[in-house]
Every structure is written in structure tokens, then in C-alpha cells.
C-alpha positions, 0 to 999 in steps of 0.5 A, a space after each residue: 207404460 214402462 213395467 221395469 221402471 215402474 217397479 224400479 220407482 215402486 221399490 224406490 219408494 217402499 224402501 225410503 219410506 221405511 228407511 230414507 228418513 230415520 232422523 224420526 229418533 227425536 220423536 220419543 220424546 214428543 210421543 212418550 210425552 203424550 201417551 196415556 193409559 199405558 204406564 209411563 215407564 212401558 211407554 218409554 221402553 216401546 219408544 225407545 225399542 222403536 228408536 232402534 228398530 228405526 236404526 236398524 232399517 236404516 242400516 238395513 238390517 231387516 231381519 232384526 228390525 223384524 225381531 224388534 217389531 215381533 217384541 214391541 208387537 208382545 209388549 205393547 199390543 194395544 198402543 197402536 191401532 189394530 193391524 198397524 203392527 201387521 203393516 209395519 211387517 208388510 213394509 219390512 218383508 218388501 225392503 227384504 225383497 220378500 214380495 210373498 211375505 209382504 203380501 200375506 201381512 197385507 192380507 191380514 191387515 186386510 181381514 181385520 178391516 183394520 185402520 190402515 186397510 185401504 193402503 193394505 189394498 193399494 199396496 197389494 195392488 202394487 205387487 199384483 201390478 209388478 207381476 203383470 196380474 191386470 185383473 187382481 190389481 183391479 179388484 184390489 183397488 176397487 177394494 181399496 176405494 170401497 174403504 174410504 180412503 183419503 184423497 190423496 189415495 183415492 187420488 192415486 186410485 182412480 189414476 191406477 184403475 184408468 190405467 189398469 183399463 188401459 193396460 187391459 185394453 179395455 177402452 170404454 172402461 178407461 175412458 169412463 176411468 179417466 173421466 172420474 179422475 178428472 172430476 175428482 181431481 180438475 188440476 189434473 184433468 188435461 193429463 186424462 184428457 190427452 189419454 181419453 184422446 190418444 183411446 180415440 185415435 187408437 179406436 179409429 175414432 180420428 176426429 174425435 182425437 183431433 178435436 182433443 187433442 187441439 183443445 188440449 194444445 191451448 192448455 197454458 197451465 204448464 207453464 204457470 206451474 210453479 213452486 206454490 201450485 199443488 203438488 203432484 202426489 200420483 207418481 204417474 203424473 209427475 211431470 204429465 201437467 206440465 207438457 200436456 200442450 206439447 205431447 197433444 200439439 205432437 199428436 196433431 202433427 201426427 194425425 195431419 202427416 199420416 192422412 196429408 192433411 192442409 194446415 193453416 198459417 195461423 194453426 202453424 204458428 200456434 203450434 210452432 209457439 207451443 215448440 218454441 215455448 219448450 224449446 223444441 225448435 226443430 219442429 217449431 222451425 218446420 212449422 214457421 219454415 212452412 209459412 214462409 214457403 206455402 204462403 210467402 205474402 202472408 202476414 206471419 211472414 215477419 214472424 216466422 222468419 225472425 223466430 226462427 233466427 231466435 230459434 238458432 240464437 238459442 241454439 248457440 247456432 249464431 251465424 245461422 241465427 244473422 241470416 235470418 235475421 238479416 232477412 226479416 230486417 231487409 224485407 220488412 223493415 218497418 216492421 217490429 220483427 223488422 227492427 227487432 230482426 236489425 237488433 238481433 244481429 247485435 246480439 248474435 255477434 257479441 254472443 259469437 266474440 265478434 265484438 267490432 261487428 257487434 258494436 258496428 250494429 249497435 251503432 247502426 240501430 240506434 242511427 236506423 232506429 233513434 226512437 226505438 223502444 230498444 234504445 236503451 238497452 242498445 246503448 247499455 248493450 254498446 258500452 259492453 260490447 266496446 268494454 269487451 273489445 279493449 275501446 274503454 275510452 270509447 265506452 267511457 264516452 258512450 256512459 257519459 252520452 247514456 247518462 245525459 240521454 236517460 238521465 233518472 232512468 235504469 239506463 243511466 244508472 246502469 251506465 254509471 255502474 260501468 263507469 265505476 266497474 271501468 275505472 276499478 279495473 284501470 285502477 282510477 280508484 278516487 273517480 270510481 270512489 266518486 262514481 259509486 257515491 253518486 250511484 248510491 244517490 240513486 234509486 237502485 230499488 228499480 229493475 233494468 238491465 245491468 242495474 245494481 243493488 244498493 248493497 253490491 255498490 256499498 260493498 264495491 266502495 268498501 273494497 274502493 277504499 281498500 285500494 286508497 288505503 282508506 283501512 278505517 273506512 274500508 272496515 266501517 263501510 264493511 260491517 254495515 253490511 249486516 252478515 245474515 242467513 242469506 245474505 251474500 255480500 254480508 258474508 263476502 264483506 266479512 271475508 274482506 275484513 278477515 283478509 286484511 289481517 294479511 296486508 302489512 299495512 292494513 293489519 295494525 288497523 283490524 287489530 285496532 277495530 277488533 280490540 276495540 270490539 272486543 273491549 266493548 263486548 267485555 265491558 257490555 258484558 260485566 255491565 249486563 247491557 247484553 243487547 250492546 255485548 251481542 252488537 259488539 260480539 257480532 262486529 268483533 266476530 267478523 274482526 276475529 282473527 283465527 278460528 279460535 278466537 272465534 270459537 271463544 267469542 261463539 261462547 260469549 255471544 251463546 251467553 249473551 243470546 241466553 240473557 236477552 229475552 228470546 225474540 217474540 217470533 221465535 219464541 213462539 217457534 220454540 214453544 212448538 211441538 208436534 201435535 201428534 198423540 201416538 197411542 190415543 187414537 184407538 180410545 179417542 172416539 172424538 178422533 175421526 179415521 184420517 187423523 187416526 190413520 195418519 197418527 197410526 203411519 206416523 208413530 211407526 215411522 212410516 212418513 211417506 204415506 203418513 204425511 199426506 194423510 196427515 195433511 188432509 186430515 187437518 184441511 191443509 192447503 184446503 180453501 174450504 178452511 175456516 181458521 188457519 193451523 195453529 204454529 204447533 200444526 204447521 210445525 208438525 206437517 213441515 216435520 213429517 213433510 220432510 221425514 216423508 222425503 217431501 222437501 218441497 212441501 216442507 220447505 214451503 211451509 218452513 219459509 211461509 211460516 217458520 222462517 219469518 219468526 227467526 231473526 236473520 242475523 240469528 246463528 243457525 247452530 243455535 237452532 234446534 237442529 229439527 229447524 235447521 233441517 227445514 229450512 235447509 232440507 238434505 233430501 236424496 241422501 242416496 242418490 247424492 251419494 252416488 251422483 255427487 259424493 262419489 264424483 268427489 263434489 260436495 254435496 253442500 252445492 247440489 242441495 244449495 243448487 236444488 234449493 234454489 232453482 226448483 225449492 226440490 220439487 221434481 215437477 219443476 217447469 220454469 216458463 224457459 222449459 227447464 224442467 225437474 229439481 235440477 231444471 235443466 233446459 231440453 238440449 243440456 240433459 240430453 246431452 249430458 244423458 248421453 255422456 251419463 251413458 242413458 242411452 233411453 233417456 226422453 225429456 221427461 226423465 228430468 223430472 225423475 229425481 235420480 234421473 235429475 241428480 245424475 245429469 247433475 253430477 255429471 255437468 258439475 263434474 266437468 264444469 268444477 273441473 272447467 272453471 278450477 273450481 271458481 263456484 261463480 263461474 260455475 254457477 253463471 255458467 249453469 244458470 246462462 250457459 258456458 259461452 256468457 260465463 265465459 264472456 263475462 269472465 273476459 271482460 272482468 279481467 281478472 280472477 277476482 270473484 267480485 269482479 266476475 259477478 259484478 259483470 254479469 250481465 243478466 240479472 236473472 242470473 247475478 241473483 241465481 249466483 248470489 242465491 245459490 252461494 250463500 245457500 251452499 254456505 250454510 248448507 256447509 254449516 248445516 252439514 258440518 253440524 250434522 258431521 259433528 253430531 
């Protein structure tokens, strides 16, 4: 309960929702389009002074928004439901800090029993909370509830009455409180429960904690939370669901130390795996630590020593790490742990560079285990380690024993893959030309350690036949890579091809393939024949040699794209617009209250609360509903989702919805800019301008970072116990709090999106700075840790960033950067335009 933070974020959310998202100036002409029964030239002048108004807030010019609400109010009384007009001047009297003024807007917002009363009372129950007044806030938010409100703020009401009971001391309330909330809201339940059970043990009641609290600690649900599960809309909670399992397994630690109570093996490794799973490894260690020593026959023995040299591996701790594992592997090594223990040691010796011990192992293993399940990945795992010690010959040879021992298998591609990476680098261009024939041979469709795409190897061949001086080929295996939205070795294939305008011998060549484009797209053109002009632009735009002669074929391909017919999808998406009716809603009886209230919040601007309402009103999300939305809704929710600052949902619906209907290789300059925004959101536009602009980084790589590792939902967790938009893992926010001067920071900090773009600014800051600015590097390093970016970059042996992402050895994280890149080139792209307008 912490009161500072809490009216901190309070703050926080009144000012974004008047002033966070004013790109609402587009709306005019949706609303003025719509209104009926006013004059259709007063109702243009009222959209246009709110326009204004909205710019105003946004510069933060709050006494002349007033002014300009004061004469929309005079001259257009009737447009907007009764009180509206009164809630817009509560907003703008709490941006100015003028909580009294506020306060007396709300009220009579509240005498009027106008249409947007229930939110008057949760807001005035926010100002009473803000100056510690428990009882007043209680009797406002029963007020609110007597008003029928929408879920999603009854929602938000019956957490904020159980913690008033809470604040107050009054525990049979509170429970009785949380219990309400947790029949109306079962997602959420474990949250209430875990404070049911914390009143327990406040009350002496131990047993009954106890028995919570353990019930509790087999909640998973945590970590299954992911970018599709339900949104978190009570600001309390964020974060709560997911870490439920870890406070309550906390909790019983608690209760068993203060009355010395006998825990059992199989209870102790329960919980050691919950630390585990959030990577608290220090307690999960206690625990595993107490089943070696209180029961040193017992069959968790094998475990709990290998999980803790796994503890220490994840640390980076790595020595420490071999002697566990070492144990485990001597005392029980006909076990699994035993065996998994003898591998491990492999692993820990690469991770420490100490690759002639490593290998030593590898070998070892596959002597002491032939059979094994691992056996496999051994051998990929020895054709590095022997890369990475200089031995190619020897690796050469282990590819070659891997390829006849897992022949048809990821194995033997991934062997052949190194191969082909080994001869690239010793410069055996013909045999790596030779290897990477053979490779697209294969199915590359399949997961596997170290297994490459189909398109990662045409791209390695196209620049294979660069070093043979194979130019026509080069470039013909280049443009079969289509440059797409999202596709990275598209846009690397592209760079490739515009580079070789810089090579003596190759530069005749390009010159010769862009002509030839060029010709054909003019030829095309005054033909009509637009479909083969826009296949000869594209090729011949990726040829073109210099910005402007690009800009010039931009033009050309802009008239083609207007002659053709547009695509079936999006022309649909085209024919959407917002399905909002600004000023019916106070002469429609056909229209119920939600949709009403919603109407009323979202022609004012104000999103934050609008888009929720909005919504619920048209059952979105709902299981209960019979027809899907229509286009034009879906369009409509994904708009207020993002003016509201809720990118996460806006982007969930854009990509399930909207995105589909646009073909991939359509330029994102030719969509209307409303589109672009949803699929490539810029939410938090201030904090990454004090976190990230103001370090001198770009804004494009956060928001690309953002994007792909939480699609910008703050209550983020991945099943690695990275948690927040930012996903940092426990041990690396805290240590970038520290240097972040956050002294007070606690783990779940990091699902605070101010909290979470700092700890960002603050890591990028030093790693752009580390790697010279080389994003891949960066990128590896933030996904897999400094030490394995550091470790593939060793063994490309070169700064080329093609080789470096070809070497990294987690698939997991060769996506993420590959993701993460062609995000940030359009976020460059989005942005620019943005710039420009």
C-alpha cells in the first residue's frame, strides 16, 4: 500500500487520458459526418474548436482548453449528453493539479445523475483515497456501484472497496470484499485469495493462512499468461496473477521459519521449483540444499543436486555450477540427473571459454553415454566448441561423422550448416556454394538446435556467389527474396544488392539489371500492363542506385498501385470507418446506456476510460457472442485502444484482424497513417523521451524492442520469469535499478512501464555503447546474455553482421533478432513519416 506511488500512477493516468493521445484530430471528420439534428455547419465549427481544445491539452495549455470548453458548452449545449461537458472540466481541473476544482465538477456531474455518473464517483473516490479520507472513498464507490456500471469498472470497484476494508482494518469486510471480487472476476480470483490468506495469518488465524496459502502455490496460471490471455484492467493488479505462486510459496517459508516447523522432501522441492521457475535461486537453493542434508538417501537427492548446479549455471556462476554437477554425475550415474549432470559439465566449460575442456567432455559423453537421448545435440554442441577453439579440421570431420550418424535429421543439417559457415570463413567459397545446395535440398521446415531457414540459406548463397564473382547470379538469387513488412533478410538482401554499385567489378552488372528493370517498368507502363510495371518497379527500386532515383520510381510505383485494382482485403480495410455516432446518443432510445457512455467519453477525447466501456458495450472479447464484430467495429476498438494508450489491445486486434487484409509487400507510406499507427504503435511517448531520446538512443529500437518481446503489455511474464513490457529476467532489472539510482526497486517494479522503459534506457545505453552500436550484437545480448553474444561473435570471426547472426546458437534468439531488426526498420520508416507530417 504504497500511498506516494499510488497517486503518482493516479496522476499519471488522468493526464494521459486528456493529454497522451491527441492524434484524435482525425475524428472530425468521422463525427462531423455523423451528427444529426444540429445544422451541418455548427456541427463542423464544434469539431473543429475541439480539435483545438484537444491541441491545447496537448501542449498543456490548460486554462485555455478551459476557455474553449466554456464555448463549445454556450454553443453547442445539446450535442453531448447532459454532464458530459462537466466531466471534461473535472479532467482538465485535475491536469492543473486543482484536485478542489475537480472535485466540485464531479459533483455535479453526480447531481445530475447524468450518464457519465458512475465514473464522477470512482474518480471522486480517487481524490478522497489521495488524501487518506477511508470512509468517504467507501461511500463514494458504493455510490458508484448503486449506478450500474460497466464491468470493467465495477471491476476496478470491488478491488478498491476490499482494499478500503483492508486500509481500515476492517477484516471481516475485506474478506467478505475480496470474495465478491472473486466471483465476479475468477481470473483474478488467486490475487484475492492470497490477501484473504495474508488477514488470516494477520488475525492469528495460522492454519487457515497456511492452508491458502498452500493452495495458492500449485496456482500455474502465472505462468501461462500470455499476450492473448485477458488484460489486466484494475491498475492495482498489474502484475499480481502472475507471481501469486511465488508470494504465497514466500508466505509459507514465513509461517514454517517463525514456529520451526518440519517440512518435507517432496514439499521442499515443490517450492524449490516454484523459486526456480521465477528464478529465485537463492531460496530455491535453501530448499534443495535442505533435502541433500536432512535426508541424504532420499530419492530427490539426484535432483536437488543437479538443480542446484543449474541454479548456479543460470547465474553465470559456472564453476560453482561443475561442482554440482560433477557430484550428481559421480554418485548417481545411472540416473537421468546423473547423465544430464556429466553433460552439463560441457556446457558450463563453453559458457566459461574454456573450450579444450569442453570438448574434453563432449567426447567424454558420448563415450559414457552412446545412447543417449542427448546425443545429438553433443555432437552439434562439439562442432562448436572445436570451431571456437581454432580445430576447424577437427570440426570438419565431426560434421561429416554427424551427417552419417543422423542422416535425414536436424542434426545433420545443422552439421551441414556448419560446414558451409566453416568454408565461408576460410574463404572455400565452391565447397560452401556446394554445401548450401545441398542444404536447400533438405527440409528446413523442422526445429532443431542450430537449424537454419530456407531463407537465411538462399541469402548466404546469394552473397556465396558474390565472392565467386557469380554478379548475375548474386543478384537474381537476391531479388527472390521478397522485401516484405517483416521480413529481414528481404531487406538485408536488398542492402546487399545496393552495395554492389561500390565493387569495381560488380558495378557494370547492377547497372545493367537496373536498366533492364527500369526499361521494362517504362515499357509496362505505357502499355497499361500495371501488374508487370509494379513487379519491374519493385525489382528496379531495390536496384536503384541513389535516394532520388528512388524517390522518382516511388512516384511511378504510386501510379501503378492507383491503376490496379486495390486488393480484396484491403479494400475492405479501406472501407472502414469508426462506427461511433457522436451527439445521437442523447435522441436514439434504441441505444442502451454502455454504448451511450461510451459514445459520450470517446467524442471528448477522453480514450482511457471510453475504450473499455466501448468495448463491453459491443461484447468484445466476450465467448457469450453470437456474430462476430463487423470490420468497421473491429476497426473502431483497435482506434480507441490505441488513443486510449492501451497498445497491447490495439495491436491484438490490428494483427488478428487487420493486418491479414494488407498485402506484405504493400509500401507502409501508402496506408493511411490511422493503420500504420496499429500495427506499429509509439505508446509512452513520454517516458521514452526521458528514457530513451534524452540518452541519445532511438526511439525506433525501443518501441521495435517493446513490440516484440511483450506486444507492449506491461503485465508481460514469460515461462523464463521476464516480466513487464521490457521482459527483463529478476537479477538484470535489479541490477540495472541499481545503476538507475532506484534504490526501493522490488521485482515487481518491472511491470510499471515507466519503471520498465528506464531499466531500458539504462541497459541500452551501455550495451550500444559496448558493441559500437552493432544492434545484432545488441539485440543477442539482451535476449541470451552479454557472455553468449560475445562468444558468437568470437566465433564468426568477423565483423560482418550476417555472420554474427548466422552464429547464433539459440534459435530462440536468432528470431528475436531478426524480429526485432525488421521491427525497428519500420518503426524508422513510421517514424520519419511521422517527422514529415
Amino acid at each position: 500500500m504504497n500511498g506516494a506511488r499510488e497517486a503518482q500512477d493516479l496522476n499519471q493516468r488522468w493526464t494521459r487520458s486528456l493529454i497522451g493521445l491527441v492524434v484524435a484530430v482525425g475524428m472530425m471528420a468521422w463525427a462531423g459526418a455523423t451528427v444529426s439534428g444540429a445544422s451541418r455547419n455548427a456541427a463542423t465549427k464544434f469539431w473543429a474548436k475541439r480539435d483545438r481544445m484537444l491541441r491545447l491539452m496537448a501542449r498543456e495549455e490548460f486554462a485555455q482548453a478551459e476557455r474553449l470548453l466554456r464555448e463549445l458548452e454556450r454553443e453547442a449545449p445539446r450535442l453531448v449528453p447532459r454532464g458530459t461537458y462537466e466531466y471534461a472540466r473535472a479532467w482538465l481541473r485535475l491536469s492543473m493539479s486543482d484536485s478542489g476544482g475537480a472535485a466540485r465538477a464531479f459533483r455535479r456531474v453526480l447531481e445530475q445523475d447524468a450518464l457519465l455518473s458512475p465514473h464522477a464517483a470512482w474518480h471522486l473516490a480517487a481524490i478522497a483515497r489521495q488524501r487518506g479520507a477511508w470512509e468517504e472513498e467507501r461511500a463514494l464507490l458504493l455510490e458508484a456501484l448503486k449506478r450500474q456500471p460497466a464491468f470493467w469498472l465495477e471491476e476496478r470497484i470491488r478491488w478498491r472497496l476490499a482494499e478500503n476494508a483492508w486500509c481500515r482494518g476492517a477484516w471481516e469486510e475485506a474478506i467478505e470484499r475480496y470474495r465478491e471480487f472473486a466471483a465476479r472476476s475468477p481470473e483474478f480470483a488467486p490475487v484475492a485469495q492470497f490477501h484473504i490468506a495474508r488477514i488470516r495469518a494477520l488475525q492469528g488465524r495460522v492454519e487457515d493462512a497456511r492452508a491458502l496459502f498452500s493452495a495458492l502455490s500449485d496456482e500455474r496460471s502465472g505462468f501461462e499468461r500470455s499476450t492473448q490471455a485477458r488484460p489486466i484492467r484494475v491498475h492495482d493488479l498489474l502484475g499480481w496473477p502472475n507471481d501469486i505462486a511465488l508470494q504465497a510459496v514466500r508466505q509459507l517459508d514465513a509461517l514454517d521459519r517463525a514456529r520451526q516447523a518440519e517440512v518435507t522432501p517432496e514439499e521442499r522441492r515443490r517450492r524449490a521449483r516454484i523459486y526456480r521457475a521465477n528464478r529465485a535461486f537463492e531460496e530455491a537453493r535453501e530448499h534443495y540444499g535442505q533435502i541433500i542434508a536432512r535426508f541424504p538417501d532420499h530419492p530427490l537427492v539426484p535432483e536437488a543436486l543437479l538443480e542446484i548446479g543449474r541454479s548456479y549455471y543460470a547465474e553465470g556462476q559456472f564453476d560453482r555450477a561443475i561442482e554440482w554437477f560433477e557430484r550428481v554425475a559421480e554418485r548417481f550415474p545411472k540416473t537421468p540427473e546423473g547423465e544430464q549432470g556429466f553433460y552439463f559439465v560441457g556446457h558450463a566449460h563453453a559458457r566459461a571459454g574454456r573450450w579444450a575442456a569442453a570438448i574434453a567432455r563432449y567426447e567424454a559423453f558420448l563415450a559414457a553415454y552412446p545412447k543417449s537421448e542427448a546425443s545429438a545435440g553433443a555432437h552439434v554442441n562439439l562442432i562448436d566448441a572445436l570451431r571456437s577453439a581454432g580445430r576447424e579440421e577437427d570440426a570438419l570431420r565431426w560434421c561429416q561423422r554427424t551427417r552419417a550418424q543422423f542422416a535425414g535429421q536436424p542434426a545433420a543439417i545443422a552439421a551441414l550448416f556448419s560446414e558451409a559457415r566453416i568454408r565461408i570463413g576460410r574463404g572455400e567459397f565452391s565447397a560452401a556454394l556446394t554445401a548450401l545446395d545441398e542444404l536447400l535440398r533438405e527440409n528446413l521446415n523442422r526445429p532443431g538446435p542450430q537449424m537454419p531457414d530456407r531463407q537465411e540459406v538462399v541469402y548466404w548463397r546469394g552473397r556465396v556467389l558474390e565472392k565467386l564473382g557469380r554478379w548475375d547470379d548474386a543478384i537474381g538469387v537476391y531479388l527472390s527474396l521478397p522485401e516484405e513488412r517483416g521480413s529481414y533478410y528481404g531487406r538485408r538482401a536488398t542492402e546487399r544488392v545496393r552495395a554492389l554499385w561500390e565493387h569495381p567489378e560488380a558495378k557494370a552488372i547492377v547497372r545493367r539489371h537496373f536498366r533492364q528493370w527500369h526499361a521494362q517498368a517504362r515499357s509496362a507502363l505505357l502499355r497499361r500492363q500495371y501488374s508487370r510495371a509494379k513487379m519491374s518497379l519493385q525489382h528496379a527500386l531495390r536496384l536503384a542506385p541513389d535516394e532520388s532515383t528512388r524517390r522518382e520510381l516511388r512516384r511511378w510505383l504510386d501510379i501503378v498501385l492507383s491503376r490496379l485494382p486495390v486488393p480484396e482485403g484491403l479494400s475492405r480495410l479501406q472501407q472502414a470507418k469508426l462506427s461511433l455516432t457522436c451527439g445521437a446518443s442523447t435522441r436514439d432510445p434504441a441505444m442502451d446506456v454502455q454504448r451511450a457512455r461510451a459514445e459520450a467519453l470517446l467524442c471528448l477525447g477522453l480514450y482511457d476510460d471510453g475504450a473499455w466501456e466501448l468495448a463491453e458495450a459491443w461484447g468484445w472479447g466476450k465467448p457469450t457472442r453470437s456474430q462476430p464484430l463487423e470490420l468497421s467495429s473491429l476497426y473502431t476498438l483497435a482506434v480507441v485502444f490505441e488513443r486510449g494508450g492501451y497498445a497491447h489491445e490495439a495491436l491484438r486486434v490490428a494483427e488478428a484482424h487487420l493486418a491479414p487484409l494488407i498485402p506484405r509487400d504493400y509500401p507502409l507510406d501508402r496506408l493511411p497513417a490511422e493503420i500504420v499507427r496499429l500495427l506499429y504503435p509509439t505508446p509512452y511517448g513520454r517516458w521514452l523521451r526521458a528514457h530513451i531520446a534524452r540518452r541519445g538512443l532511438d526511439p525506433a529500437l525501443a518501441l521495435a524492442m517493446l513490440r516484440e518481446e511483450s506486444r507492449f503489455r506491461p503485465d508481460a511474464k514469460s515461462p523464463a520469469a521476464a516480466r513487464g513490457l521490457a521482459q527483463f529476467v529478476p537479477e538484470t532489472a535489479r541490477r540495472m535499478a541499481e545503476r538507475a539510482g532506484l534504490p526501493s526497486f522490488e521485482d515487481q517494479d518491472a511491470y510499471r512501464p515507466e519503471i520498465a522503459l528506464h531499466l531500458l534506457g539504462v541497459w541500452l545505453e551501455a550495451h550500444v555503447r559496448r558493441f559500437s552500436g552493432q544492434l545484432p550484437l545488441v539485440l543477442a545480448a539482451y535476449n541470451a546474455g552479454e557472455d553468449s553474444a560475445l562468444r558468437w561473435l568470437a566465433r564468426a570471426g568477423s565483423d560482418d553482421p550476417d555472420r554474427f547472426v548466422s552464429e547464433i546458437g539459440f534459435q530462440e534468439t536468432k528470431a528475436y533478432v531478426r524480429r526485432v531488426l525488421a521491427s525497428y526498420w519500420a518503426y524508422r520508416e513510421v517514424l520519419a513519416q511521422h517527422i514529415r507530417r
